[in-house]
N, CA, C and O of each residue as an XYZ file, in Angstrom:
464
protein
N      51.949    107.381     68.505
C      52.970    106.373     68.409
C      54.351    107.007     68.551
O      55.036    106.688     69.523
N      54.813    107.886     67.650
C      56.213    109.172     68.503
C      56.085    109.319     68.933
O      56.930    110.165     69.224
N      55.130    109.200     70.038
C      55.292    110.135     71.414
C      55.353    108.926     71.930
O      56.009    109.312     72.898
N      55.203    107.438     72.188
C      55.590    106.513     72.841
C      57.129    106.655     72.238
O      57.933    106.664     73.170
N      57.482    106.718     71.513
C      58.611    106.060     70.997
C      59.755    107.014     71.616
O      60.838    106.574     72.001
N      59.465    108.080     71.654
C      60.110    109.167     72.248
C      60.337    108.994     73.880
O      61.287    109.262     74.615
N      58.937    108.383     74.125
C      59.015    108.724     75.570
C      60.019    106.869     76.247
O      60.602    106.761     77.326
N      59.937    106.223     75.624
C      60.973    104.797     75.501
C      61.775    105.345     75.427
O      62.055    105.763     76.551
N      62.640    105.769     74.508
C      64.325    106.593     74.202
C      64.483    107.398     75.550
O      65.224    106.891     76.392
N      63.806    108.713     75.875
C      64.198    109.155     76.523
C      64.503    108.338     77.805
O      65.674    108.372     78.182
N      63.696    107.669     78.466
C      63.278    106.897     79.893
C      64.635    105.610     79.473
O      65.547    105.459     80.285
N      64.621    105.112     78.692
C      66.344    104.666     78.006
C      67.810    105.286     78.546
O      68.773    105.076     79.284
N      67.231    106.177     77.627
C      68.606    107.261     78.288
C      68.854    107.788     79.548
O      69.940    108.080     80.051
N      67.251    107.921     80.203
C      68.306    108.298     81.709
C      68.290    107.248     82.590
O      68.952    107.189     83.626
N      67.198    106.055     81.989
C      68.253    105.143     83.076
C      69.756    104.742     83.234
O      70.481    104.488     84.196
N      69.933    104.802     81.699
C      71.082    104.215     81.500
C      72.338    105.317     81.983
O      73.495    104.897     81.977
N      72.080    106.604     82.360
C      73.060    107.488     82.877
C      72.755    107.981     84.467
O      73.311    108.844     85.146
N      71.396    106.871     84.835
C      71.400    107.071     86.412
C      71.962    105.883     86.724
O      71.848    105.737     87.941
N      72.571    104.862     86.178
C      72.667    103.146     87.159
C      74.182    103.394     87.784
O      74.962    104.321     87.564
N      74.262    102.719     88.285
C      75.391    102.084     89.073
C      76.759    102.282     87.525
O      76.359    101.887     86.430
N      77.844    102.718     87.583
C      78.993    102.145     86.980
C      79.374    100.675     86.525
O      79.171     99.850     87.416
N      79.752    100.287     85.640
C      79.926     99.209     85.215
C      80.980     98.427     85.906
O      82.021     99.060     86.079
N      80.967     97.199     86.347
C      82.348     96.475     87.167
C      82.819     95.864     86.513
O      83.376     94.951     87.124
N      83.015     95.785     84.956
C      83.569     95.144     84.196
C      85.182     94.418     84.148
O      85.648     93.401     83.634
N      85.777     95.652     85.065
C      87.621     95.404     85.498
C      87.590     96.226     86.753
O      86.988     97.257     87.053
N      88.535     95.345     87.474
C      89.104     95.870     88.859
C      89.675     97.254     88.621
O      90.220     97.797     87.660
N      89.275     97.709     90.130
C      89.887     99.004     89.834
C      91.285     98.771     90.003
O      91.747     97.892     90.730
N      92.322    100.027     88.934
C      93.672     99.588     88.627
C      94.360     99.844     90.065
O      95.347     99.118     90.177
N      94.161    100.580     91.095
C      95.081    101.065     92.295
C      94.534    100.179     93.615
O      94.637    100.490     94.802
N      93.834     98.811     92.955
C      93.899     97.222     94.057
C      95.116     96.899     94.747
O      94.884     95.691     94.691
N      96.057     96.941     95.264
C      97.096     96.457     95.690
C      97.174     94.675     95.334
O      96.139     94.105     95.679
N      97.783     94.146     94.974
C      98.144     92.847     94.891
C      98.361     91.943     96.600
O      99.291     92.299     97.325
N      97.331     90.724     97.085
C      97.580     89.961     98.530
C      98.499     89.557     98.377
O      98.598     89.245     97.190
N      99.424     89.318     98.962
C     100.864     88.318     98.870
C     100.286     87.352    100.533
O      99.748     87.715    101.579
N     100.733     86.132    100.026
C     100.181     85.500    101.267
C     101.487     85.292    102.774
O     102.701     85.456    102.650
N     100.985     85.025    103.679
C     101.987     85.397    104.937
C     103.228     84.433    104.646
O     103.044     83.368    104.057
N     104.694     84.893    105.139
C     105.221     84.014    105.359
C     104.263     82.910    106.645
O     103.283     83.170    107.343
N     105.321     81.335    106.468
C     105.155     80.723    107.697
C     106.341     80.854    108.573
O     106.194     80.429    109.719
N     107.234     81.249    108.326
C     108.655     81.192    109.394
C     109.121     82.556    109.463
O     109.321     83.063    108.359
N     109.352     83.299    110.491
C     109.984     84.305    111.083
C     111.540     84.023    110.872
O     112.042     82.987    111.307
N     112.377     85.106    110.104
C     113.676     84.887    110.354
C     114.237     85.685    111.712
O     113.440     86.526    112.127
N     115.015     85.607    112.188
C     115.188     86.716    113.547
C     116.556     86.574    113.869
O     116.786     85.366    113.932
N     117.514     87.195    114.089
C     118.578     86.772    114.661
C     119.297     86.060    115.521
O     119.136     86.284    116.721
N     120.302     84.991    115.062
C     120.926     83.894    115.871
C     120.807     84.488    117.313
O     120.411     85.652    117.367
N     121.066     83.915    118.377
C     121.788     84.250    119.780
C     122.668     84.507    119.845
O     123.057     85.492    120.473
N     123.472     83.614    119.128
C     125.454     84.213    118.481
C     125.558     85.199    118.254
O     126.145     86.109    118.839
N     124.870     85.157    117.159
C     125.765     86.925    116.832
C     125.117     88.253    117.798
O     124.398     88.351    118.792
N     125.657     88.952    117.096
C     125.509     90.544    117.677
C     124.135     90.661    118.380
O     123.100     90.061    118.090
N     124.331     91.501    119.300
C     123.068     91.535    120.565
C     122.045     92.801    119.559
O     122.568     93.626    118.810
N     120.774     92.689    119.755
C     120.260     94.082    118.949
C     120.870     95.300    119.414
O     120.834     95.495    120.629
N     121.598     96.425    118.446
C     122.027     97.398    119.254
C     120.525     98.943    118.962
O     120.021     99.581    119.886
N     120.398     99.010    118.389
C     119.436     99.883    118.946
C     118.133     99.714    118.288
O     117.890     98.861    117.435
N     117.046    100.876    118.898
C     115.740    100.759    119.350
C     115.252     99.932    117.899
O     115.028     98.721    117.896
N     115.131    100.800    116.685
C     114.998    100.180    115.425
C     114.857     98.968    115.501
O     113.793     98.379    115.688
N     116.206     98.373    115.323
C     116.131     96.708    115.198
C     115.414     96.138    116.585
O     114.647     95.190    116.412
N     115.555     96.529    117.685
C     114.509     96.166    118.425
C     113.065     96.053    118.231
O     112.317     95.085    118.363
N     112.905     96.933    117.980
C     111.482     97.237    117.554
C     110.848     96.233    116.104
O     109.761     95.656    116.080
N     111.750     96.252    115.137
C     111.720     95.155    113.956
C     111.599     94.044    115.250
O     110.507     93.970    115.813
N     112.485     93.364    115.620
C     112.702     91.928    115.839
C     111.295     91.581    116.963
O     111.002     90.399    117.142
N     110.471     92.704    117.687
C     110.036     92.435    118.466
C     108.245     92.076    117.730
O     107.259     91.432    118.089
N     108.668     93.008    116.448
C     107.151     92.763    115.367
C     107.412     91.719    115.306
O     106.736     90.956    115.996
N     108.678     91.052    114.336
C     108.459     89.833    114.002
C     108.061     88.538    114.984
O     107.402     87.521    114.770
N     108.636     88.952    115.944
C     108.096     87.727    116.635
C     106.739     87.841    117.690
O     106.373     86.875    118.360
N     106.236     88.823    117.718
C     104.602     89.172    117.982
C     104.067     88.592    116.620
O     103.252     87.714    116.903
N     104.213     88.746    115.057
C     103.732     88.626    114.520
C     103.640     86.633    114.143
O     102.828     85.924    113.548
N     104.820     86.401    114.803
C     105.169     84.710    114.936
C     104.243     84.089    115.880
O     104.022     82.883    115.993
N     103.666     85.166    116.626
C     103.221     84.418    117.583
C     101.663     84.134    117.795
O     101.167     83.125    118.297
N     100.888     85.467    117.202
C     100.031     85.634    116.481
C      99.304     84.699    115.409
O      98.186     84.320    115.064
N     100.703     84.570    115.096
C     100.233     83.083    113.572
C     100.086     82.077    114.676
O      99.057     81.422    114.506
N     100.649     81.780    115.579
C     100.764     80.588    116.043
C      99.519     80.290    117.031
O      99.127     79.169    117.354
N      99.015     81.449    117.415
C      97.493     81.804    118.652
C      96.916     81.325    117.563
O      96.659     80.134    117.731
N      96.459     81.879    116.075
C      95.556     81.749    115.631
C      95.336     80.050    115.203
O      94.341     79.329    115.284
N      96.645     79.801    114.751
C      96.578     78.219    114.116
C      96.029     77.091    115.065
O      95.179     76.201    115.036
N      96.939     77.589    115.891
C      96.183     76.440    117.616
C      95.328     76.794    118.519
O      94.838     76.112    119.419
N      95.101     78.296    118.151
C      93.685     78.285    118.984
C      93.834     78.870    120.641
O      92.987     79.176    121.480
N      95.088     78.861    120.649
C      95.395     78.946    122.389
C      96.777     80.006    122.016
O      97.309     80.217    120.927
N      96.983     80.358    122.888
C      98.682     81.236    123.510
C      99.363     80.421    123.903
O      98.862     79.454    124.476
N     100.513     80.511    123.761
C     101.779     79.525    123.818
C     102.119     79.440    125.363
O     101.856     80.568    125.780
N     102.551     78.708    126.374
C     102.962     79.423    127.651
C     104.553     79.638    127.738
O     105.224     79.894    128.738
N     104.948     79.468    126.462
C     105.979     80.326    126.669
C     106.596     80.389    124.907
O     106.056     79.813    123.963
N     107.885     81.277    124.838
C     107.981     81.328    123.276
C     109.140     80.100    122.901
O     109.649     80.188    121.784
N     109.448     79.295    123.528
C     110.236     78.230    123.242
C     108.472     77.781    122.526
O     108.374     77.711    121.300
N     107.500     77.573    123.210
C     106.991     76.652    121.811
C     106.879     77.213    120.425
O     107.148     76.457    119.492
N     106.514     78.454    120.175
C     106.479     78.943    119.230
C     107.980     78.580    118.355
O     107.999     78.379    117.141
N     109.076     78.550    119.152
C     110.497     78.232    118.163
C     109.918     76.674    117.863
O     109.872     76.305    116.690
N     109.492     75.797    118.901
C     109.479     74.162    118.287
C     108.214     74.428    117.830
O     107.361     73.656    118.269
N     107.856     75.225    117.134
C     106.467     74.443    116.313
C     107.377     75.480    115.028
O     106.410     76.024    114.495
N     108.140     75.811    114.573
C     108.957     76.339    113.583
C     108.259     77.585    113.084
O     108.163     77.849    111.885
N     107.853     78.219    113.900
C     106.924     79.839    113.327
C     108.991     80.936    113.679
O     109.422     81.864    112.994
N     109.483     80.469    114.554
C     110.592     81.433    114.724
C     111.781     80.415    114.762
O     111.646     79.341    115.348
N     113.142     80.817    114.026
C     114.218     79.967    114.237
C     115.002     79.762    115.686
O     115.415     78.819    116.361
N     114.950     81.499    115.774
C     115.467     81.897    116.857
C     115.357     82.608    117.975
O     115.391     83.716    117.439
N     115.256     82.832    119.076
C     115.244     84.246    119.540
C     116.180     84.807    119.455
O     117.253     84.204    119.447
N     116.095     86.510    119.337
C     117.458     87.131    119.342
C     117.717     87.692    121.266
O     116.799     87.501    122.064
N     118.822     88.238    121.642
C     118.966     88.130    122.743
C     118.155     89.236    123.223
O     117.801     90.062    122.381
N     117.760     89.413    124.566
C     117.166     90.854    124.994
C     118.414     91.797    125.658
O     119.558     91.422    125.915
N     117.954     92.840    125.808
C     119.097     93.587    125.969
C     119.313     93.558    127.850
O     118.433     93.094    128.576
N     120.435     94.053    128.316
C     120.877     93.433    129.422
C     119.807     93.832    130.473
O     119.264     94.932    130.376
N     119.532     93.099    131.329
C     118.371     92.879    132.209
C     116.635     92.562    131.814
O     115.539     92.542    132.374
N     117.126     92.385    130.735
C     115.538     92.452    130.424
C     115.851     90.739    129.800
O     116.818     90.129    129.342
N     114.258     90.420    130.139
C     113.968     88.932    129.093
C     112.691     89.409    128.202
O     111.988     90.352    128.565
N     112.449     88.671    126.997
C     111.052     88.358    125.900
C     109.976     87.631    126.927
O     110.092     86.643    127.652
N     109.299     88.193    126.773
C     107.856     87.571    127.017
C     106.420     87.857    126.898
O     106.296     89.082    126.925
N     105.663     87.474    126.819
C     104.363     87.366    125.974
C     103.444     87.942    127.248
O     103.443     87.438    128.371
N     102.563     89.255    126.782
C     101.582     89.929    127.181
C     100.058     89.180    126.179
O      99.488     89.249    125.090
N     100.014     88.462    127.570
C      98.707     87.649    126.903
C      97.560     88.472    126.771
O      96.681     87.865    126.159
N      97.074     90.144    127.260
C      96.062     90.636    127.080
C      96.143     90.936    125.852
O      95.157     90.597    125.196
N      97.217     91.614    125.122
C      97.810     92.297    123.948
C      98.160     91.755    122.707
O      98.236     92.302    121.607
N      98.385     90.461    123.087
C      99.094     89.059    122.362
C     100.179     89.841    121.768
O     100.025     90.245    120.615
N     101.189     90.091    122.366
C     102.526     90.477    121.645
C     103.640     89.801    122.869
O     103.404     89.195    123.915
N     105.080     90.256    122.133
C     105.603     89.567    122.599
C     106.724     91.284    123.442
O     107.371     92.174    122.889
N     106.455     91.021    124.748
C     107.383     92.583    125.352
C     108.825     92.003    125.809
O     109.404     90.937    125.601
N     109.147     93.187    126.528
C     110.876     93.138    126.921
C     110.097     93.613    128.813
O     109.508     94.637    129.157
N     110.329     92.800    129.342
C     110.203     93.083    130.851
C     111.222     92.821    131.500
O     112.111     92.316    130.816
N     111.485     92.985    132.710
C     112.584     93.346    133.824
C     112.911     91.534    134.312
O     112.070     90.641    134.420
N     113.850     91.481    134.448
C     114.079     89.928    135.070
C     114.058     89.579    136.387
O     114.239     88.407    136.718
């Protein structure tokens, strides 16, 4: 009968130090989701033209990323980014820099700077 009782405890104990970890609480270094904006802010046409690559490069995420929301919601690519401003994903476009216009690389779904 100790020797069952023994052999229970032991077979106890190492299951209980072979299982899986307990999931009782998230692990603490989860990052917190914050959910997407819906509106792109971007700079008026008025003001100041983007002056360098940086803010280019910002303004050109944001509105790839405007546009993106907007492929996914409707299902289709815009045929041009005036719809994306009237369906209110972007206020504005900001201007492109001289000779170049915005426009949408439909393989890539972003929004580039090409030659006019």
């Amino acid at each position: 009968m100790l020797l069952r009782v023994n052999a229970a405890l032991l077979m106890t104990v190492f299951l209980a130090g072979c299982g899986k970890p307990s999931q009782t609480s998230p692990p603490a270094s989860a990052p917190a989701i914050e959910p997407p904006q819906t509106t792109v802010a971007v700079p008026a046409a008025d003001q100041t033209p983007v002056a360098d690559g940086a803010d280019l490069a910002a303004a050109l995420a944001e509105l790839t990323q405007a546009l993106r929301k907007y492929s996914f919601e409707h299902r289709r690519l815009p045929g041009t980014l005036d719809e994306v401003i009237a369906a209110g994903y972007v206020k504005n476009l900001p201007p492109a820099p001289a000779g170049k216009k915005l426009a949408i690389d439909s393989k890539t779904v972003q929004v580039v700077l090409v030659k006019q």
